[in-house]
N, C-alpha and C positions, 0 to 999 in steps of 0.2 A: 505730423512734422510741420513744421513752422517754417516760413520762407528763408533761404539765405539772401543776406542784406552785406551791402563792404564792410571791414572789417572799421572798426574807429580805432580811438586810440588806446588801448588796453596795455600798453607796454609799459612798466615800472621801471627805472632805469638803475635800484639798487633790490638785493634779495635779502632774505632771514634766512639766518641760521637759527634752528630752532631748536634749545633747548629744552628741559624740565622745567625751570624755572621764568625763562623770558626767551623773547622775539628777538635778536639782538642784528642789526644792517651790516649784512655784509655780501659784496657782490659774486655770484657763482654764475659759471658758461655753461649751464647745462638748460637743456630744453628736450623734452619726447616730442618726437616727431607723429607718432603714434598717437597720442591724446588729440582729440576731435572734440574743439571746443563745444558743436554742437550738441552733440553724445552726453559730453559732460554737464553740459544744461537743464537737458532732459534726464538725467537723472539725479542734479539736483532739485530739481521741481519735484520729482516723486518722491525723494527722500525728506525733502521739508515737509511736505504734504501729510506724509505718515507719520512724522515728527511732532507733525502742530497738532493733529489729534489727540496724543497725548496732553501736549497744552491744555487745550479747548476739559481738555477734563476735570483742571485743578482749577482752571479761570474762572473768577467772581466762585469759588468757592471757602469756605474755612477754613486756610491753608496754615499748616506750621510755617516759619520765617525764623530762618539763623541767619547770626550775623558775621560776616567773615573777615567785617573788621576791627581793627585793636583798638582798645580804650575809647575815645569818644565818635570816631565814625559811625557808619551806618553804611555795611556794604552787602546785601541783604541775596540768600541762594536759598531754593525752598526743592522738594521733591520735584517740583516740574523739571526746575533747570538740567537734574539730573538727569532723570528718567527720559528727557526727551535727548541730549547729549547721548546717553549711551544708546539712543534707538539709533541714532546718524550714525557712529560710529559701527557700529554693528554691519550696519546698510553698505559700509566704505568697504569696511575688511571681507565682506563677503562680496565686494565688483574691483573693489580694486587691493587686492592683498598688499601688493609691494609701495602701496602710497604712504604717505606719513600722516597720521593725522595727529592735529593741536587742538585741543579743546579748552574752556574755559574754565569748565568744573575738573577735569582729570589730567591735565597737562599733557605731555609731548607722547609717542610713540612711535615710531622706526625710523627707519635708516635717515639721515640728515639731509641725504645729497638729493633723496627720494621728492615726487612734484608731494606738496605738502596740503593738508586738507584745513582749514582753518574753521572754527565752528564758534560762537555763539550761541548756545540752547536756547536761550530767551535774551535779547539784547534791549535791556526796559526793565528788570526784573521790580525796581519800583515801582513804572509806571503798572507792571502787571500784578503785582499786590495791591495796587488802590481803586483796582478793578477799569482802569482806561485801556480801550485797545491799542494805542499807541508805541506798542511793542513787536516785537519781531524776532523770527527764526533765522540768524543769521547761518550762511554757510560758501565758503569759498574755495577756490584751487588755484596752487601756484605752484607753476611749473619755471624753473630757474628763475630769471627776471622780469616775467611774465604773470600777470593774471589772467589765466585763462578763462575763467567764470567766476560768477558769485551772486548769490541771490540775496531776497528778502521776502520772507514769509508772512503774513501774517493770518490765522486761521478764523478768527471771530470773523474779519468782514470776508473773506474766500478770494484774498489777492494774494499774487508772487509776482515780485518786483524781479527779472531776473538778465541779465548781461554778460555777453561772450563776444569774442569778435564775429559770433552771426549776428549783433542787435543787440538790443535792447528790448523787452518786451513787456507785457503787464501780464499777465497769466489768471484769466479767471473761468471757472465754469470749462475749463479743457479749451476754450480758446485763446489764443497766443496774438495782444494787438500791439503795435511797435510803436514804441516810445521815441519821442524827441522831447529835447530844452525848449524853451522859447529864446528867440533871440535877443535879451536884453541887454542896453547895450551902460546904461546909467545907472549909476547907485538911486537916481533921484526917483526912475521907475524901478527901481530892484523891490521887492518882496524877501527879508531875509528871517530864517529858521535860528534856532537854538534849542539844545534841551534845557538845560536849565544856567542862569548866568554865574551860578557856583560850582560851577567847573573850570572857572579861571581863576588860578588857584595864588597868582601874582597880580600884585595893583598894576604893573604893566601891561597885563594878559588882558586883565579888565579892560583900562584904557582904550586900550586897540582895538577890542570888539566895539567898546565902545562909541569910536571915533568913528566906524565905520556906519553903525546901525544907526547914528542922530545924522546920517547923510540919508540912510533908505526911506524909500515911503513908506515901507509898513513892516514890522516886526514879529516874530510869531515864536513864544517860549513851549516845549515841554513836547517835542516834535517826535525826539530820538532819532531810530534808527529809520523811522519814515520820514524824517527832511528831506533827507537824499534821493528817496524814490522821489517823492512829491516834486523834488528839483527835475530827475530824470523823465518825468510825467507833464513838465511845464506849467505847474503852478508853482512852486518858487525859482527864486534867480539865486541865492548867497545859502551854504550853511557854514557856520563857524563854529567849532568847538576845539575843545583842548579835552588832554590827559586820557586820551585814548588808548588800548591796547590793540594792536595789530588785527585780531580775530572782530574789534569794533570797528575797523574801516576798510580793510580788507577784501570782505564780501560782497562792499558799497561799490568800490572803486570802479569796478566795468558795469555797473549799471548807469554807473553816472555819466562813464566815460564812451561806452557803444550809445548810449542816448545824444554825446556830442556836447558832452559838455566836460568841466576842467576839474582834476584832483590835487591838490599839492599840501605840502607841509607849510606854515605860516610864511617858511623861507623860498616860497617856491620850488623846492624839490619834492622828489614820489612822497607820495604819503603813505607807504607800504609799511614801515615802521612804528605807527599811530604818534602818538603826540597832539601838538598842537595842526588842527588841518580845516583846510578849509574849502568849499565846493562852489562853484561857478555856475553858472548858464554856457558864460561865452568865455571863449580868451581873450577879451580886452573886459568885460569887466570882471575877469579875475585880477587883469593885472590891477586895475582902479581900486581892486580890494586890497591887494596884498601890500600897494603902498601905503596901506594907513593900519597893515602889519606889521610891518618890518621893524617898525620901531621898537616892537616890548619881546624881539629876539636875536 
């Protein structure tokens, strides 16, 4: 068992309703009282763990690659993503029967009002066909307006980035060590992430990022879903990105935020709904960030 530590700030201030098809913001009063975000940490730890095995089996191998999108994209899902999704899910329904769980590869399953499981199988699936570990096992829980947990897996280097309101932690080797931001307080010292800058899909989205990143000192593309930890671990201060699906920020959100540092949508509200969003150190250089957002939203 890992220390309890104060709780940060993990509270999202709107919810999903989650359908078949999408994530869609809307606000519900419900919360279990019963759910123990610790409990639930530790058992996502164990369940990504067993997950990413699977991974680690198809990784840097000769893998098929379909593409699941239309005409000239490139939005690419292979057996991994499957097979490690249905292992999570599996793991949920047999501890937690009455939960919902949302996946990436199989979409929505039960009851709506139910705390909801948000999964990721591989979040990187490019970066993990061209053999980079800079991919991850995402996986989360939200209980009405609440993120109660959500982690980051990744199995090649034997980390789990993982966040509840007991902490934040790094998780390696079965021992659990607690994450903080660094204090930064200037763009001019910030260190800022991206996965890649063709995910600002608007010459204004561009812009923005861009206005923001020719103020930081140093810039860093192709990051994913480990900017976030790497923020929550205090080697970066900023991630920006756009065109996210809920199950892609979701799982982030209390890692970043039990580390003590800030999540919001471009417009500074929850980022619980994906879109455009962006990640912090501190709350005043979030705020220094989001004024040189605001403009391309």
């Amino acid at each position: 068992m890992y220390p309890v530590v104060p709780a940060a700030r993990l509270t999202a201030r709107v919810n999903i309703d989650i359908t078949q098809s999408e994530l869609r913001p809307r606000r519900r009063k419900i919360m279990n009282n019963s759910i123990d975000p610790g409990a639930v940490a530790e058992f996502a730890v164990q369940t990504a763990e067993e997950a990413g095995r699977i991974a680690l089996r198809y990784f840097r191998t000769d893998l098929d690659v379909t593409n699941k999108a239309r005409k000239h994209a490139f939005d690419p899902v292979t057996r991994a993503d499957r097979e490690v999704e249905e292992c999570i899910r599996a793991r949920i329904r047999a501890r937690f029967p009455a939960h919902r769980i949302v996946g990436e590869e199989f979409g929505a399953q039960g009851d709506e009002t139910a705390p909801a499981w948000l999964i990721d199988p591989i979040d990187g699936t490019r970066t993990f066909i061209s053999g980079s570990p800079m991919w991850g096992v995402l996986l989360g829980l939200i209980d009405g307006d609440t993120c109660v947990a959500g982690l980051m897996h990744q199995p090649f280097v034997g980390e789990t980035f993982v966040g509840s309101s007991a902490g934040a932690f790094l998780v390696r080797d079965g021992q659990w060590r607690k994450l903080a931001v660094r204090g930064t307080q200037s763009l001019a010292d910030a260190t800022l992430a991206c996965t890649h800058p063709g995910m600002f899909r608007t010459a204004p989205e561009l812009a923005a990022f861009q206005r923001v990143e020719s103020r930081c000192r140093l810039s860093r593309f192709g990051t994913e879903c480990y900017g976030y930890c790497l923020l929550a671990a205090g080697f970066l201060d900023i991630v920006i990105e756009a065109d996210l699906e809920p199950y892609d920020i979701v799982p982030l959100i209390p890692v970043v935020e039990a580390a003590g540092g800030v999540v919001s949508n471009w417009r500074g509200e929850p980022a619980i709904a994906g879109g455009s969003v962006v990640a912090s150190a501190t709350p005043a250089l979030h705020e220094k960030v989001l004024q040189l957002l605001r403009e391309a939203v």
